[in-house]
C-alpha positions as CSV (number, residue, x, y, z in Angstrom):
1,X,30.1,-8.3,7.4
2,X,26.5,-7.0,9.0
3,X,25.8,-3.7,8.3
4,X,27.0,-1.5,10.8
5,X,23.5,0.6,10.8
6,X,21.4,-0.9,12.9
7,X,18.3,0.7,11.5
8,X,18.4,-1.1,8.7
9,X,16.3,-3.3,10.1
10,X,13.8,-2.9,7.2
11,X,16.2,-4.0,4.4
12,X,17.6,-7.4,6.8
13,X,15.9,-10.6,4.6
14,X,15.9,-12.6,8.1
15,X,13.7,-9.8,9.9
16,X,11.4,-10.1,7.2
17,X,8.9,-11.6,9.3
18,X,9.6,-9.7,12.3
19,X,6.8,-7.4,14.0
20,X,7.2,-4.1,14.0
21,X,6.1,-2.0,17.1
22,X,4.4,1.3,16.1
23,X,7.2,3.3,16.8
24,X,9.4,1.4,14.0
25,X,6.6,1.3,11.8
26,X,6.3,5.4,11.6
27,X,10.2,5.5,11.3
28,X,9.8,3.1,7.8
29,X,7.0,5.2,6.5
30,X,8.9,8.3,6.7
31,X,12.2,6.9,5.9
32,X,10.4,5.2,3.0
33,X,8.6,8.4,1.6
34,X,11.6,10.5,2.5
35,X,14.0,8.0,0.0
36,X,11.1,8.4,-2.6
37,X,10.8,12.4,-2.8
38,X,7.7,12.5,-0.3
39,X,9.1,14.1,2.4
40,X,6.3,16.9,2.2
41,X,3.8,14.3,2.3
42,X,1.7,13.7,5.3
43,X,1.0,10.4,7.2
44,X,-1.2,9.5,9.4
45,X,-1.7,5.8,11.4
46,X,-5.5,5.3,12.0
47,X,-7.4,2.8,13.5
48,X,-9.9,-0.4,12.0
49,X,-9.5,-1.2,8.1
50,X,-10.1,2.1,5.4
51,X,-12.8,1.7,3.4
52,X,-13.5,3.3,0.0
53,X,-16.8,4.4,-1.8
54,X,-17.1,1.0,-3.8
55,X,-17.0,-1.3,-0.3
56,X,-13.6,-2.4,-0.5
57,X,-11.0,-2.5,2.8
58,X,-7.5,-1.3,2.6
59,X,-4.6,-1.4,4.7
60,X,-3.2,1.6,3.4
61,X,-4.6,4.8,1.6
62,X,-2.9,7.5,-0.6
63,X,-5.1,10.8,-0.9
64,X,-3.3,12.5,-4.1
65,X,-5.4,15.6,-3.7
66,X,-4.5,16.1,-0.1
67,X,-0.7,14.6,-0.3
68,X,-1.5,12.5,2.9
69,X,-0.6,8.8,3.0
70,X,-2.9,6.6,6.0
71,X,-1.7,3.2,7.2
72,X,-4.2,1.6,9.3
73,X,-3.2,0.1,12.5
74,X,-3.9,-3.1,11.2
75,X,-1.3,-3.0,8.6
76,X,1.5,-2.3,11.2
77,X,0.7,-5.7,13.4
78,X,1.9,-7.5,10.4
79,X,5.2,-8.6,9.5
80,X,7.8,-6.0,8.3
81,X,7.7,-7.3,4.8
82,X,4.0,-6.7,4.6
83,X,4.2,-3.4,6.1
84,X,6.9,-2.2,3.6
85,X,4.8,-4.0,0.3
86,X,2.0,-1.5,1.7
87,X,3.3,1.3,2.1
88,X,5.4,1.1,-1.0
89,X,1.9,0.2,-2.5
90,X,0.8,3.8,-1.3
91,X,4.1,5.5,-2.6
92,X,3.5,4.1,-6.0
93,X,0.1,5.5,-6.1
94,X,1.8,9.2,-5.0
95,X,4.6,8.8,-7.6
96,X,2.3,8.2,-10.4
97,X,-0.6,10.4,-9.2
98,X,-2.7,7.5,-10.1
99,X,-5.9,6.5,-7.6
100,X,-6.5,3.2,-9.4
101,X,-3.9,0.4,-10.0
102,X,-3.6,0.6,-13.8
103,X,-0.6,-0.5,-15.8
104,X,1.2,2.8,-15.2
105,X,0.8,2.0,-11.4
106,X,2.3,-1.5,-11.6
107,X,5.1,-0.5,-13.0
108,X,6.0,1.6,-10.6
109,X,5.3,-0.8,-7.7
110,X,7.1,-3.1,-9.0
111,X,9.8,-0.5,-9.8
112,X,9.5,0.4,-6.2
113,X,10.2,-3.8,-5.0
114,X,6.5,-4.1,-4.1
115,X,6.2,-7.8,-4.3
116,X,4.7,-9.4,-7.1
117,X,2.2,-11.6,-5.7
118,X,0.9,-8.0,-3.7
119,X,0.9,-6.2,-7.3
120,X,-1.2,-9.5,-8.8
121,X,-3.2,-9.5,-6.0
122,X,-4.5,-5.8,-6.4
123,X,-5.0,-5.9,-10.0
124,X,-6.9,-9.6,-9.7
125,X,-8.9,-7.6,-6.8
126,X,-9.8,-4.6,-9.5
127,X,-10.5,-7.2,-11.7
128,X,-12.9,-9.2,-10.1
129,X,-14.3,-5.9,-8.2
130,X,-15.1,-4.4,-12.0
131,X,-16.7,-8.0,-12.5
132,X,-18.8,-7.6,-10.3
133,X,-19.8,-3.7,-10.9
134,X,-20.8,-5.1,-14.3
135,X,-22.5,-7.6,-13.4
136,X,-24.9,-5.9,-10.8
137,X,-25.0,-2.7,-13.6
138,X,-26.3,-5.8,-16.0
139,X,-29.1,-7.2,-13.3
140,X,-30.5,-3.6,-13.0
141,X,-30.9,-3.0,-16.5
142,X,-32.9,-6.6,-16.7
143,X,-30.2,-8.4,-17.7
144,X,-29.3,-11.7,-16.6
């Protein structure tokens, strides 16, 4: 039997890949944070792609300091299952009061049903971004 709540929308495997309009897209960020103990968080939906002291773009943005969760615009013209890995992303961040996606951060991502492949993805990203840090660190001391 379908569930008799049509806005659970969000949950619905086949609208998975459905778009969300803005509207909808506020509605699972605050029903999201809400379910998760954030409903004195702030959000805010902002134009372009975020971008971060070390030159990386984001979809999404948790400020722990300020308790304020962005989602870019962006993010919201991509499928619903995207959207909700994303923002879940940011929640997991909020939960563990943890800027940088360590181990602690994982877990609770993937606690939270962020997908896998979007949890591998960030860490490979942090990986490969700390490659690189090293590695321009290394040619400014003379190294090779």
């Amino acid at each position: 039997m379908p569930d008799p709540n049509p806005m659970n929308w969000w949950t619905d495997p086949e609208s998975a890949q459905k778009r969300l309009e803005p509207c909808e897209a506020e509605f699972l960020l605050r029903n999201l944070m809400n379910r998760h103990g954030l409903g004195d968080w702030e959000y805010e939906f902002v134009g372009g792609l975020l971008e971060d002291t070390t030159e990386v773009r984001h979809l999404g943005l948790c400020n722990i300091t300020q308790k304020r969760i962005l989602i870019t615009r962006a993010c919201i013209e991509r499928t619903v299952a995207q959207v909700k890995d994303t923002i879940l992303h940011e929640i997991a961040h909020a939960l563990t009061k943890e800027p940088n996606h360590t181990a602690e951060w994982a877990l609770k991502a993937w606690e939270l049903g962020v997908s896998s492949s979007e949890i591998m993805r960030t860490i490979d990203d942090e990986v490969s971004h700390a490659s690189r840090d090293s590695t321009r660190e290394s040619e400014q001391q003379g190294g090779s």
